[in-house]
C-alpha positions as CSV (number, residue, x, y, z in Angstrom):
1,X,-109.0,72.9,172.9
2,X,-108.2,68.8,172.9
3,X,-104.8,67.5,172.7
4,X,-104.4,65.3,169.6
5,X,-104.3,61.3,170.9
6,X,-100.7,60.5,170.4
7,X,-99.8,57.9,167.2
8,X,-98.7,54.3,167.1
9,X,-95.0,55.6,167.1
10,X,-95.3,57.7,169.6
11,X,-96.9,54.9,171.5
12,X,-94.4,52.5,170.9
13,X,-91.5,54.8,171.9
14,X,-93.1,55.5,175.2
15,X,-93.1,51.9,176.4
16,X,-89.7,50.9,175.1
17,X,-88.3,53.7,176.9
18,X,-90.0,52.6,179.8
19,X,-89.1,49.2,179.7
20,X,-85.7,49.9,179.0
21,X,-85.4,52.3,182.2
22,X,-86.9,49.4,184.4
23,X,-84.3,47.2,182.9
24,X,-81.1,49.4,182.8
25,X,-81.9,50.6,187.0
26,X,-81.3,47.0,187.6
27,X,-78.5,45.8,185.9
28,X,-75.2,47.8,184.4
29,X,-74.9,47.7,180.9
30,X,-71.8,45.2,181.3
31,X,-74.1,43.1,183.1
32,X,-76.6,42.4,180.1
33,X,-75.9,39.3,178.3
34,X,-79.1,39.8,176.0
35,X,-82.0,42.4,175.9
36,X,-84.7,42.0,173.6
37,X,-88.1,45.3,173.9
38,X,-90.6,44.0,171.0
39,X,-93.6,46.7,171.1
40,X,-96.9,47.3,168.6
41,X,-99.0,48.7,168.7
42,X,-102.1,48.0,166.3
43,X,-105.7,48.8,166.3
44,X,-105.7,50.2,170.1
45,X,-104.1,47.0,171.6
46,X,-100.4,47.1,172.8
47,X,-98.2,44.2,172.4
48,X,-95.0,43.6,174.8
49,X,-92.5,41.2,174.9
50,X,-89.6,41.4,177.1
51,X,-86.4,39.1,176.6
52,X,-83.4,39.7,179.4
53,X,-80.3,37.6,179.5
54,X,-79.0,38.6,182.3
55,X,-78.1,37.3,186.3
56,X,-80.1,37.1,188.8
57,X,-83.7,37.0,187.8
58,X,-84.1,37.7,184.5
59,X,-87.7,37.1,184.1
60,X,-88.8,39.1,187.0
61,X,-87.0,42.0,185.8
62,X,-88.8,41.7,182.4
63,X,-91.7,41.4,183.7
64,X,-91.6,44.4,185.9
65,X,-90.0,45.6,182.4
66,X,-93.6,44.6,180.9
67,X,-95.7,46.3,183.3
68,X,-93.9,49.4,183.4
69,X,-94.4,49.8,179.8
70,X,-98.2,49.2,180.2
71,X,-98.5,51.9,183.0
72,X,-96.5,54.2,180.4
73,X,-98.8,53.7,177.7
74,X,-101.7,53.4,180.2
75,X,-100.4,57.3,181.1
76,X,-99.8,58.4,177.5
77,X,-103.2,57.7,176.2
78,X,-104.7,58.5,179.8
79,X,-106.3,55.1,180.3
């Protein structure tokens, strides 16, 4: 028996939960100035875009954000 490939929705749930994890281990809530997870996922190709507002290094920690989304999807669909 196959599994049945998981949908878009799916597939977009699983990375903004992802990035949001990476996000949320590195700054408290009260920290976060800004946080913006855009995901799609259309035709087999995954689109991420990570805004944090935050101090520190914001970017990096999106970026991380970005990947570990990826890796989640990568995982879901078993890439």
């Amino acid at each position: 028996m196959t599994e049945a490939s998981p949908d878009d929705r799916e597939v977009v749930e699983t990375a903004v939960e992802a990035a949001e994890e990476v996000v949320l281990s590195r700054y408290s809530r009260s920290e976060l100035r800004d946080i913006d997870i855009g995901v799609s996922f259309e035709d087999g190709r995954l689109s991420v875009d990570i805004y944090v507002d935050a101090p520190g290094d914001p970017d990096q920690v999106a970026n991380d954000a970005a990947l570990a989304a990826r890796g989640a999807v990568d995982d879901l669909l078993d890439v």
